[in-house]
C-alpha positions as CSV (number, residue, x, y, z in Angstrom):
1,X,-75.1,-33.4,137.6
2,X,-74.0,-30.1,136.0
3,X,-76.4,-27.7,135.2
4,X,-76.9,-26.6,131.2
5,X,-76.6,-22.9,130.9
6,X,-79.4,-21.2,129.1
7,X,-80.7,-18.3,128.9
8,X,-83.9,-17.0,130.4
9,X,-87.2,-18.2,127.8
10,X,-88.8,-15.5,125.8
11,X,-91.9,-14.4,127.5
12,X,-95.6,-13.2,125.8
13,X,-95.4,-12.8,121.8
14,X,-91.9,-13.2,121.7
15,X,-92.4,-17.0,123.3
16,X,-95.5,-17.7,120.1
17,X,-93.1,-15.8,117.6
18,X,-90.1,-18.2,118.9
19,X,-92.1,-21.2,118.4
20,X,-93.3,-20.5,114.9
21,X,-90.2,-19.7,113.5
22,X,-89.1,-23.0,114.4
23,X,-91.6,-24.4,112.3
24,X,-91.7,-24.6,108.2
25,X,-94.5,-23.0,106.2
26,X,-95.6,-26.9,105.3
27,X,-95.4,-27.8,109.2
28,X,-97.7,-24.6,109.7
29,X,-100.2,-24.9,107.2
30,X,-100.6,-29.1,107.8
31,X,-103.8,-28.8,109.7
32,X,-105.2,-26.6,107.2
33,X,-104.0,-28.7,104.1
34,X,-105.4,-31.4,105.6
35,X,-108.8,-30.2,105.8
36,X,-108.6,-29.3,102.4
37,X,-107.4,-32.4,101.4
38,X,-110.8,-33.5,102.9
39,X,-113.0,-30.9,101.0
40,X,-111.3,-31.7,98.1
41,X,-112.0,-35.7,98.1
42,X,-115.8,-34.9,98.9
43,X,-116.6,-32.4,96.7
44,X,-115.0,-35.2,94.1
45,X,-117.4,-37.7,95.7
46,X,-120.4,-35.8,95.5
47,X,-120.7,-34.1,92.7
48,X,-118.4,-36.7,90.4
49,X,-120.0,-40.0,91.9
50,X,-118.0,-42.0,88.8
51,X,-114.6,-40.9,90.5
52,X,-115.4,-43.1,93.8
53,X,-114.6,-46.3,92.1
54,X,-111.9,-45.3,90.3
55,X,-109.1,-46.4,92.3
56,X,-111.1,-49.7,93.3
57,X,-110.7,-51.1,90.1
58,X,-107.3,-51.3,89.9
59,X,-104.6,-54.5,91.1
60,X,-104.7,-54.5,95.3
61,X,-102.0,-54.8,97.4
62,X,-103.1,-56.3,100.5
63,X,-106.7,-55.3,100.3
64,X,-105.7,-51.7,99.2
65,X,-105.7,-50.4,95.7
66,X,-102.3,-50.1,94.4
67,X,-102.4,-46.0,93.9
68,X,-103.7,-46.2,97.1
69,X,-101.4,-48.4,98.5
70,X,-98.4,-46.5,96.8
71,X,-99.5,-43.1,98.5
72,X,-99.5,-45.0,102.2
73,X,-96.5,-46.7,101.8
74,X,-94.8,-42.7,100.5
75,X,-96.1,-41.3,103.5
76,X,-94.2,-43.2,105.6
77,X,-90.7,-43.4,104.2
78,X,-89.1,-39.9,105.1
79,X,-89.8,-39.9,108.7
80,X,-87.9,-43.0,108.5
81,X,-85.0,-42.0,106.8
82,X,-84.5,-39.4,110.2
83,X,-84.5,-42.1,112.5
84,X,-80.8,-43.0,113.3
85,X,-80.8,-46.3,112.7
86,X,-76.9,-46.4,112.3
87,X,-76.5,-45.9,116.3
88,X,-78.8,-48.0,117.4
89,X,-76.0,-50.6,118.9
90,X,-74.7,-47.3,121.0
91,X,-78.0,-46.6,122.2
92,X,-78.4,-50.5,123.2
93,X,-75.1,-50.7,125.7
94,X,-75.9,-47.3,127.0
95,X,-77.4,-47.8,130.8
96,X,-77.9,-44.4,131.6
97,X,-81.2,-44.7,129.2
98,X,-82.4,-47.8,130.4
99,X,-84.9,-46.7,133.1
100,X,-86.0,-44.1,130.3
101,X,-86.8,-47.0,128.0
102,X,-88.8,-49.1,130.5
103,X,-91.0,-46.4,131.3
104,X,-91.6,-45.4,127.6
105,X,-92.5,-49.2,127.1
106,X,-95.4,-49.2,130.2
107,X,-96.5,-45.5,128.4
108,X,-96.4,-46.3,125.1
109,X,-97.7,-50.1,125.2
110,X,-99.5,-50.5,128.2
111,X,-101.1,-47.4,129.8
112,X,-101.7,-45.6,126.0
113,X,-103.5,-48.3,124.5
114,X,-105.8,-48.6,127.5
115,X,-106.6,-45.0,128.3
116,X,-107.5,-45.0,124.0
117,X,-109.4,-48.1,124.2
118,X,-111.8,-46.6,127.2
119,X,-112.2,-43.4,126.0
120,X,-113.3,-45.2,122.6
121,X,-115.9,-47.1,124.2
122,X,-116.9,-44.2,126.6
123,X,-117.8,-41.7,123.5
124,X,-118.6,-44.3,120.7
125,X,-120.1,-47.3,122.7
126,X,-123.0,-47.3,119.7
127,X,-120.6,-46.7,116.6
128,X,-118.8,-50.0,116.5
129,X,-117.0,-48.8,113.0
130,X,-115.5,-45.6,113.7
131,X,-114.8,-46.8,117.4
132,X,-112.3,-49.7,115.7
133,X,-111.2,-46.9,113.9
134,X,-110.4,-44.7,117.2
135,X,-108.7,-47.6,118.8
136,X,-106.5,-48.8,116.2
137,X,-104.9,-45.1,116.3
138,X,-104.2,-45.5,120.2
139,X,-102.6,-48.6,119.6
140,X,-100.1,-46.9,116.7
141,X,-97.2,-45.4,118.6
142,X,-95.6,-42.6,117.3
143,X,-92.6,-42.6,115.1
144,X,-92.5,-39.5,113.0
145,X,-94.2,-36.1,113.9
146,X,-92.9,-37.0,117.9
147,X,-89.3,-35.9,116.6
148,X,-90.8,-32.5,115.3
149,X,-92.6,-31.8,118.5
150,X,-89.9,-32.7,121.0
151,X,-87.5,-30.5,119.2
152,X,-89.5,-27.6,119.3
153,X,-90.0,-28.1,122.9
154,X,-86.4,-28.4,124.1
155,X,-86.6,-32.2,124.5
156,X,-84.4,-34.5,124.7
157,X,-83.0,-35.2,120.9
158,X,-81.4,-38.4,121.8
159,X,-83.6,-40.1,124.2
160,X,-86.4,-39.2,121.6
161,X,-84.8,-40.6,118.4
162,X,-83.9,-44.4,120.9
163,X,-87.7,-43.9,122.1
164,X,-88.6,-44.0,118.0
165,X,-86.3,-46.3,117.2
166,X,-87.4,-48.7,120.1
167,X,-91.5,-48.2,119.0
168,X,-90.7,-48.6,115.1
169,X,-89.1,-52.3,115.8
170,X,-92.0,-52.9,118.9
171,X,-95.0,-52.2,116.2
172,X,-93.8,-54.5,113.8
173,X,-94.2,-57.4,116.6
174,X,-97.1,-55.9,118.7
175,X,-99.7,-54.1,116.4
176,X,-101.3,-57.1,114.8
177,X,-101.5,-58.8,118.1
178,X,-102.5,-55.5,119.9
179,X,-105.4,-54.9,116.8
180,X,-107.1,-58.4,117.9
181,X,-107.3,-57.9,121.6
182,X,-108.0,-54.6,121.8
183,X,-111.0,-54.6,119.2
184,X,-112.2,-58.0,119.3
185,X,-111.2,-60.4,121.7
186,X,-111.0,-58.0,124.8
187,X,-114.8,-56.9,124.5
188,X,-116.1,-60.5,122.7
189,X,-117.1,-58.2,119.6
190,X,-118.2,-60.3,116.2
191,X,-114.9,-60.6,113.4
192,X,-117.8,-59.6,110.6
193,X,-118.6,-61.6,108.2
194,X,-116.0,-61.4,105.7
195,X,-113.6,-62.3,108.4
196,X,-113.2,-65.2,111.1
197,X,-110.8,-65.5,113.9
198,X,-108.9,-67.6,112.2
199,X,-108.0,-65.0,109.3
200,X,-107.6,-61.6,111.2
201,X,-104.3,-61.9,113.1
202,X,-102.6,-62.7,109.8
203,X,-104.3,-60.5,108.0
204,X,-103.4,-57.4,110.1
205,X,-99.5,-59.1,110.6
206,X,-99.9,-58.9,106.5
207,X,-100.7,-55.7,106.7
208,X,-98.2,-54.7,109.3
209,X,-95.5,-56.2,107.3
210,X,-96.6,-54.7,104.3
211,X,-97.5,-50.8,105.2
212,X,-94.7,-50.7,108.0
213,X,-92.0,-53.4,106.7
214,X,-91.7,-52.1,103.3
215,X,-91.1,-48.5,104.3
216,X,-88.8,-49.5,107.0
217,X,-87.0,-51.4,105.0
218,X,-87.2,-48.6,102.5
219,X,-86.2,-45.8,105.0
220,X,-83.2,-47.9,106.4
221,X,-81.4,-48.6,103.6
222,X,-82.2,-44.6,102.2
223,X,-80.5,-43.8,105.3
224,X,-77.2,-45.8,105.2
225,X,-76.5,-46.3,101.6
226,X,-76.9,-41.8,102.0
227,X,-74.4,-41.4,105.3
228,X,-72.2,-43.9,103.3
229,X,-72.1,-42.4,100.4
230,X,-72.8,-38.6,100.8
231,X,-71.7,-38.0,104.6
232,X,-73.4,-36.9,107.7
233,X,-73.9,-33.1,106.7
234,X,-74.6,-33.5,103.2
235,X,-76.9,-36.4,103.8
236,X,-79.1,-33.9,106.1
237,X,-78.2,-31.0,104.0
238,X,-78.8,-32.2,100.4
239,X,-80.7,-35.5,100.6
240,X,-83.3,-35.3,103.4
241,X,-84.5,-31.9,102.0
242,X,-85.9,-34.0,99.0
243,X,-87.3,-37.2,100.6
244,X,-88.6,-35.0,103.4
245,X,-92.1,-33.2,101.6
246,X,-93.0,-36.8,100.0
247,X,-94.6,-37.8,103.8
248,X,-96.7,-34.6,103.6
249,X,-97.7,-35.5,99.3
250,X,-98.2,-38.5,100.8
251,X,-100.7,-37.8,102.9
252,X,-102.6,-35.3,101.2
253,X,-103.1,-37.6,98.7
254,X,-103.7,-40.7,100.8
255,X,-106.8,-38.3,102.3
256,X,-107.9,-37.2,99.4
257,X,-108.1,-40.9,97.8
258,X,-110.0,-42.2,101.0
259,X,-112.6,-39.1,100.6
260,X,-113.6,-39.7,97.2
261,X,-114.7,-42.8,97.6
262,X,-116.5,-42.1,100.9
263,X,-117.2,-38.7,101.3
264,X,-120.8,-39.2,100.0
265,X,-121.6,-41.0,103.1
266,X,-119.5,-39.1,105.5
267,X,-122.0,-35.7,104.3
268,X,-124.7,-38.1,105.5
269,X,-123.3,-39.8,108.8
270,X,-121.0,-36.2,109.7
271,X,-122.9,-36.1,112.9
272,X,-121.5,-39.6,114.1
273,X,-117.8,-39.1,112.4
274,X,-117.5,-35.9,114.3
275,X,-118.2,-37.5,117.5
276,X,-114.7,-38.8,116.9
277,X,-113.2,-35.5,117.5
278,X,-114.0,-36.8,121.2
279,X,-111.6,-39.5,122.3
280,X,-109.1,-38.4,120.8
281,X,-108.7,-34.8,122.0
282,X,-109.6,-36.4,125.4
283,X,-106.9,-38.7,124.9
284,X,-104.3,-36.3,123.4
285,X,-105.0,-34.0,126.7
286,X,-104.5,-37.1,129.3
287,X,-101.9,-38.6,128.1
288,X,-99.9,-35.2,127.6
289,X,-100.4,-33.4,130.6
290,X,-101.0,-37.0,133.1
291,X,-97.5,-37.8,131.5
292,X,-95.8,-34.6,132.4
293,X,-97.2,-34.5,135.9
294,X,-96.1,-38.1,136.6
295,X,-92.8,-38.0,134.7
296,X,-91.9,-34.8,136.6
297,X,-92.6,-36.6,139.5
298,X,-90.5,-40.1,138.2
299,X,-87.5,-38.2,137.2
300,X,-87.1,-36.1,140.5
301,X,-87.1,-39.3,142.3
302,X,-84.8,-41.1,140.2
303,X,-82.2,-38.0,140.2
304,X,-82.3,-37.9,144.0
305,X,-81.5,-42.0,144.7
306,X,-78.9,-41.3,141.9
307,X,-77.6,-38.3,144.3
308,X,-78.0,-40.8,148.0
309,X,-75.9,-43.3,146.4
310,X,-73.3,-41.0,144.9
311,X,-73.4,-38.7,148.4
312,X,-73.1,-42.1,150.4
313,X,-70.1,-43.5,148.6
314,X,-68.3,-40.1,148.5
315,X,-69.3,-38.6,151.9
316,X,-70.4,-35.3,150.1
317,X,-73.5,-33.8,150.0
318,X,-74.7,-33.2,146.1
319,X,-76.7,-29.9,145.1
320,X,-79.9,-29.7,143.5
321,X,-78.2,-27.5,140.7
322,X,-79.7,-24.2,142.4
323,X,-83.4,-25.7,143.8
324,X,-82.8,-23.6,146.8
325,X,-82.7,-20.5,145.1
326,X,-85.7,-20.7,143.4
327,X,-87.8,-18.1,143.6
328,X,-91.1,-18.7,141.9
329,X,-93.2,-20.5,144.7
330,X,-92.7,-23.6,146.7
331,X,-95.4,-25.4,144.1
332,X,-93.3,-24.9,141.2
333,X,-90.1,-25.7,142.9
334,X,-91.8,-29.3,144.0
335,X,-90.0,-31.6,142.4
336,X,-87.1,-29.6,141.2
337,X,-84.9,-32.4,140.5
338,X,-86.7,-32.8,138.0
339,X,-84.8,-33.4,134.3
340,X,-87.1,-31.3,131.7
341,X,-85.6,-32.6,128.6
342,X,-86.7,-36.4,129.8
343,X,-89.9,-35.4,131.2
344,X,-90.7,-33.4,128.1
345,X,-89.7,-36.3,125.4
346,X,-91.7,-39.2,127.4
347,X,-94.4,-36.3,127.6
348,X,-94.6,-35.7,123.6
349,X,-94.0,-39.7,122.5
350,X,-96.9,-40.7,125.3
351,X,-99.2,-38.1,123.7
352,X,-98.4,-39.1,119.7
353,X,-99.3,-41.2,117.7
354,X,-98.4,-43.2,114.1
355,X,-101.6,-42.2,112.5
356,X,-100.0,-43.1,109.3
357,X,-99.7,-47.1,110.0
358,X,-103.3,-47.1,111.6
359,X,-104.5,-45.3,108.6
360,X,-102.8,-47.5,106.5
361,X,-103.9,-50.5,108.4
362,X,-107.2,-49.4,108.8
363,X,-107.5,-48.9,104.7
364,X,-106.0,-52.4,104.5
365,X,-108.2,-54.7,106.8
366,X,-111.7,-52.3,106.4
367,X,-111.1,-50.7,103.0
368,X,-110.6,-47.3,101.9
369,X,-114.5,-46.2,101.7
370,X,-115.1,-48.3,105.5
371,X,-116.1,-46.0,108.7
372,X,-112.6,-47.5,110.4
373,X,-110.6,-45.5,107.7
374,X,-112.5,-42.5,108.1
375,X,-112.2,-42.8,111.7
376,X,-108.0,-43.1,111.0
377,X,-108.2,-39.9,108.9
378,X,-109.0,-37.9,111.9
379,X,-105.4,-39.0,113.8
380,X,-103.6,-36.4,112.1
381,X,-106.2,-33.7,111.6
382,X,-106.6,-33.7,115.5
383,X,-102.9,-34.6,116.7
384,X,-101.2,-31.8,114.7
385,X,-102.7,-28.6,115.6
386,X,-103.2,-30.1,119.8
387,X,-99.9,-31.0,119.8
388,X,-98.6,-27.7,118.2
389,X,-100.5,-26.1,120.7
390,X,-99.1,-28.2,123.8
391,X,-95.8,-27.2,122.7
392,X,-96.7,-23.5,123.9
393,X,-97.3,-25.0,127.0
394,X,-94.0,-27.0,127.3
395,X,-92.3,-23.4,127.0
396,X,-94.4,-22.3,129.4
397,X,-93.5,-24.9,132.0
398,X,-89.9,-24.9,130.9
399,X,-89.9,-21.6,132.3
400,X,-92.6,-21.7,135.1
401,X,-90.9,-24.7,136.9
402,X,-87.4,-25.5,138.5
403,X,-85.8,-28.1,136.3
404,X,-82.0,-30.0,137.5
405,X,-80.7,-29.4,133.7
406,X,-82.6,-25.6,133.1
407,X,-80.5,-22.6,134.7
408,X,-82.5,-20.2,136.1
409,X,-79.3,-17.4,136.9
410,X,-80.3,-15.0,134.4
411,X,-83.9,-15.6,134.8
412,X,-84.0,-14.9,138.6
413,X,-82.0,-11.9,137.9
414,X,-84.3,-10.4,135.4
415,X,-86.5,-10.7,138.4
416,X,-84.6,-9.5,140.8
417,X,-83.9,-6.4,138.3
418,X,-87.7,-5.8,138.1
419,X,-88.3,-6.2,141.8
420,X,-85.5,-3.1,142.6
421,X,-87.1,-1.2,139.8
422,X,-90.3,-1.0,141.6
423,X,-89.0,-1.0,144.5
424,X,-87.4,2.4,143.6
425,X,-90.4,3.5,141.9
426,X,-92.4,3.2,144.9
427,X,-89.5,4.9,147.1
């Protein structure tokens, strides 16, 4: 395998400056808007009580009022329409990603779900609401925000957008099975009242087809009709650029809905909906760095059998693309076989989430006022500034590692300059 040539990471404040200027003002300020999306809807709650059944009066759509209902279904369209959908026959004949696909599926639908589900019942074993609510996010993969993150930290752009495509076709089978076992039959917890056994899987498969079908559909055909008719380039160039800041009005406004009409009680139960805060940045910090750290491990052992069979049936010895020259420490150059785009995309999709669809879902099944929805509202207020954050550290062991596709030539020279520069110093 050939090595890519790149040039040494910026170190220190360049590294943070680097980082931000790949990101938009919106993508900056989200965390921010988002909690004052939240002050907004309970200041509206508390001191303009008539506004919290506003929205309840109106037609429903699957349980959820239809301005409601709009907003969720708006918040999920653009992410949708950057999925490449048109490829996804390529993607399916293409081996080489097939090992890269099983393992997202055991992350991603097996080990996430789990590690959610037991840090839910580890911090929120006597808030049976919000704890449904906590779970319901685990079991959402992500689909949207992943894309941003991985870019930003040198990913893998094509592995990442089959990953998406792969876990927006998987949610539409597994999340209303996945929502019964995971908060009801798994643990032998009581359906309510309003709701039997009977009536929950196809109410949540409702819901799934509803608040994930619809904008699927919605984002799929956005996406084709635009490459057919406008062309690659002008499709990202001109069209994108106006679907994309409907996910983030969206949002804002799906937040602000859900606040009004329960932001009275949340003032009064804060203590318990900020135990929350919890499980997930517990979760969010497991899965990220347990992923890397195993990945790391998983992909240098993949690349060297790869290398044995090609050695064996070519009689050649194949290089580790420069492993032996690495000079930073035989605990960084462990595992230097290592792909980093690979590691890094399985990294960011284990450690995101579709808080969208379990906010939707959650606002569906519960209603928009219930404990479960406010529990939801707390995916993206948590995931976007950790996950910002872990893309610093992504840089940071882009550079402090020895990686089969990373260079290091110009890097280990810089070093090598310094070295002789205090060596001469001292002399």
């Amino acid at each position: 395998m050939a090595c890519r040539t790149t040039t040494s990471p910026p170190r220190g404040n360049s590294l943070a400056l680097q980082i931000l200027k790949d990101l938009s003002w919106t993508d900056r300020l989200l965390p921010l808007l988002i909690i004052l999306a939240m002050i907004v809807g309970i200041l509206l709650s508390v001191y303009a009580p008539s506004s919290r059944n506003d929205f309840d009066s109106s037609a429903k759509l699957e349980g959820v009022s239809v301005p409601l209902a709009i907003g969720l279904l708006v918040m999920m369209v653009p992410p949708l329409c950057k999925v490449e959908w048109e490829n996804l026959h390529k993607f399916a004949t293409q081996r080489a990603f097939l090992h890269q696909l099983w393992i997202s599926f055991i992350i991603n639908w097996v080990i996430g779900p789990f590690v959610m589900f037991g840090l839910a019942w580890l911090t929120l074993f006597d808030e049976d609401e919000y704890r449904t609510g906590i779970i319901m996010i685990g079991l959402a993969r992500c689909i949207a925000m992943v894309l941003l993150w991985n870019d930003i930290a040198d990913g893998d752009n094509t592995l990442c957008a089959i990953i998406v495509l792969i876990n927006s076709l998987l949610q539409i089978v597994l999340y209303a099975p996945y929502q019964i076992f995971f908060c009801y039959a798994i643990t032998g917890t009581s359906y309510g009242d309003n709701v039997g056994a009977a009536q929950t899987y196809p109410l949540v498969a409702r819901s799934v087809a509803v608040y994930l079908g619809i904008p699927l559909g919605v984002g799929v055909i956005i996406r084709l009709a635009g490459l057919k008719l406008l062309g690659r380039d002008r499709y990202y160039k001109n069209l994108l650029p106006i679907v994309g800041p409907w996910a983030l009005i969206g949002l804002l406004y799906t937040i602000v809905v859900i606040f009004i009409e329960k932001g009275d009680d949340f003032i009064k139960h804060i203590g318990s909906a900020f135990r929350c805060f919890v499980p997930l940045t517990l979760y969010f910090s497991i899965m990220w760095f347990g992923t890397f750290f195993g990945m790391r491990f998983i992909s240098n052992t993949l690349y060297r059998r790869s290398n044995m069979v090609a050695s064996e049936k070519s009689d050649e010895t194949q290089p580790l693309c420069g492993c032996e020259d690495w000079k930073r420490g035989k605990w960084n150059q462990s595992s230097c076989s290592a792909n980093y785009g690979e590691t890094i995309t399985q990294t960011f999709t284990a450690a995101s989430n579709n808080f969208e669809l379990s906010l939707a879902i959650a606002i569906s099944i519960y209603g928009s006022g219930s404990k479960q929805a406010i529990a939801a509202t707390f995916g993206p207020l948590l995931e976007v500034p950790i996950l910002l954050a872990l893309t610093y550290v992504a840089k940071i062991f882009k550079e402090k590692f020895a990686w089969v596709d990373v260079k290091r030539g110009v890097f280990d020279e810089e070093i090598s300059a310094e070295d002789s520069e205090v060596s001469d110093e001292s002399a």
